[in-house]
C-alpha positions as CSV (number, residue, x, y, z in Angstrom):
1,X,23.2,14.6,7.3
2,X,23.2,12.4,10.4
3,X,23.6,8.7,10.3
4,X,19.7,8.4,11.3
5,X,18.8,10.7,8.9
6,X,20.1,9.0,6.4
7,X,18.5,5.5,7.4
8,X,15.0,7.7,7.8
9,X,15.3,8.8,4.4
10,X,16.3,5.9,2.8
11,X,13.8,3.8,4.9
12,X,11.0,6.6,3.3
13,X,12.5,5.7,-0.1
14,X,12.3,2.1,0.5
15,X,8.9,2.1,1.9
16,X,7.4,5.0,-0.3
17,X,8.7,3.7,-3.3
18,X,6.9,-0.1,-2.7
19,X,3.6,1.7,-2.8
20,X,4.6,3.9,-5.8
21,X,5.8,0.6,-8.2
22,X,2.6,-1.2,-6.8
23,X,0.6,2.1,-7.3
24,X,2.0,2.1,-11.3
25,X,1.8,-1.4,-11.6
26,X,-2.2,-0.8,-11.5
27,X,-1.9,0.9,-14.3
28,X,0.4,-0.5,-16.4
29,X,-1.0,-4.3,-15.7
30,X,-4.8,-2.7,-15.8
31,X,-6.5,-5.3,-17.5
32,X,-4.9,-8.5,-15.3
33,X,-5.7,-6.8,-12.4
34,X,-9.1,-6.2,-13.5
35,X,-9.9,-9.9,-14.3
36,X,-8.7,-11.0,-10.9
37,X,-10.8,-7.8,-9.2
38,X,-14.1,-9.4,-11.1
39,X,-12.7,-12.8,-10.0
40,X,-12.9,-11.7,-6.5
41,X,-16.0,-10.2,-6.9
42,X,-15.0,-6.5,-6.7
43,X,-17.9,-4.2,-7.7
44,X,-16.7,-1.7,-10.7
45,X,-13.4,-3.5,-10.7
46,X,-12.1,-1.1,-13.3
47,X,-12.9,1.5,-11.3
48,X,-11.2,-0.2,-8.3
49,X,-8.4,-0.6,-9.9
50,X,-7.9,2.9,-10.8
51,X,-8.7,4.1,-7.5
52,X,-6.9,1.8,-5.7
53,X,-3.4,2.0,-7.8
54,X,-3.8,6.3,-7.6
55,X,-4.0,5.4,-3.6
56,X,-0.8,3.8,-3.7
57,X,0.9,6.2,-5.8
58,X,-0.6,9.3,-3.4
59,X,0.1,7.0,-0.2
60,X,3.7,6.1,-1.5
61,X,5.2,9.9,-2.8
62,X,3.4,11.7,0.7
63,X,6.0,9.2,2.9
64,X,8.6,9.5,0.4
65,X,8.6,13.4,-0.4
66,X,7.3,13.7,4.0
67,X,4.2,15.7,2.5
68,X,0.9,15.6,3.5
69,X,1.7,12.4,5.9
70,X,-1.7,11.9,7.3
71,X,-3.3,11.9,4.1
72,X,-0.4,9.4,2.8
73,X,-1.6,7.4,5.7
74,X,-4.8,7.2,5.3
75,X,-4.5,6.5,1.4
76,X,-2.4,3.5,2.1
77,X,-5.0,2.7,5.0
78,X,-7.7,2.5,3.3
79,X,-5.8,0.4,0.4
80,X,-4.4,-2.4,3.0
81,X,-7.1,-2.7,5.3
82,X,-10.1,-2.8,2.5
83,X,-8.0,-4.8,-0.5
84,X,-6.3,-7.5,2.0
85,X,-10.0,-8.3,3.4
86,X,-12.2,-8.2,0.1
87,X,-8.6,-9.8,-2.4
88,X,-6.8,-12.1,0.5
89,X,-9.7,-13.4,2.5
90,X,-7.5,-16.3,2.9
91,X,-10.4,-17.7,5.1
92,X,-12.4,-18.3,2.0
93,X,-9.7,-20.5,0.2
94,X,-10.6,-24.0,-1.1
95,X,-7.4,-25.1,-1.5
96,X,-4.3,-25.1,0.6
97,X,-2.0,-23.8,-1.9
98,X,-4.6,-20.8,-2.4
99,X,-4.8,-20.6,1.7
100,X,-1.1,-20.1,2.1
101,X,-0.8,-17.4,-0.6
102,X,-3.6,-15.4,0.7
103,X,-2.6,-15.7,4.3
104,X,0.8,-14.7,3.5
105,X,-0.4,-11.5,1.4
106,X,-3.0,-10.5,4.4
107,X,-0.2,-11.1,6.7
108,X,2.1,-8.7,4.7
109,X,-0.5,-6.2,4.0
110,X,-1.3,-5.7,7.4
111,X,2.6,-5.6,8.6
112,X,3.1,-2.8,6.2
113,X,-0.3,-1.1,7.5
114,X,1.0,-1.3,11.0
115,X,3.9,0.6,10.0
116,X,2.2,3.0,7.9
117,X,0.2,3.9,11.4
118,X,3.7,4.0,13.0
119,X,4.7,6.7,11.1
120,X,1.9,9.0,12.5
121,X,3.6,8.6,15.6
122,X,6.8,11.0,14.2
123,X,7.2,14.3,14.4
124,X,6.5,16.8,11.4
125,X,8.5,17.9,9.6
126,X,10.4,15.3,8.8
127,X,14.1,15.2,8.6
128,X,14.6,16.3,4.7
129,X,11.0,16.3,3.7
130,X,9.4,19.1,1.4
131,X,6.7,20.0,3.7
């Protein structure tokens, strides 16, 4: 295994596995997340929450295992694009504390959605992938 190789695949671990622990996270912290979905509003939050923590889970094992990688793209788009604007509509913040947190997790989300697109841009197969 080449140098890059490595750093590609351990950059897919990295990035993969943040969605997967997120994705889990839904699931295991169910109820929480739920109260702060109907906080912010979120129709059928439960059902939100599911939906939302199995797209991270998908999103994160396609990059990881270099499966299925538009489909593991467009599971973690649609998470980051339609959770930061409807959870961290930091535009909507009363107070500045709340402002900077938001801003900061829209900022973040759409960081890792730009490199979520970037990784369309990279040949298939993958170096070390299953697919």
């Amino acid at each position: 295994m080449s140098l890059i190789d490595f750093l590609f695949v351990l950059g897919r671990i990295i990035y993969g596995g943040f969605f997967i622990y997120n994705g889990i996270a839904h699931f295991v912290n169910r109820k929480e997340l739920v109260n702060y979905a109907s906080f912010k509003k979120v129709i059928a939050p439960n059902l939100a929450v599911l939906v939302t923590g199995l797209l991270l889970i998908l999103g994160g094992v396609g990059i990881i295992t270099g499966a299925y990688i538009v489909w593991a793209v467009i599971f973690l788009s649609l998470f980051l694009f339609f959770v930061s604007l409807k959870m961290h509509n930091f535009w909507k913040a009363t107070s500045p504390e709340e402002k900077m947190r938001e801003k900061v997790n829209f900022f973040k989300n759409m960081a890792l959605w730009g490199a979520a697109l970037m990784l369309l841009s990279i040949p298939t197969p993958w170096p070390y992938s299953l697919f």
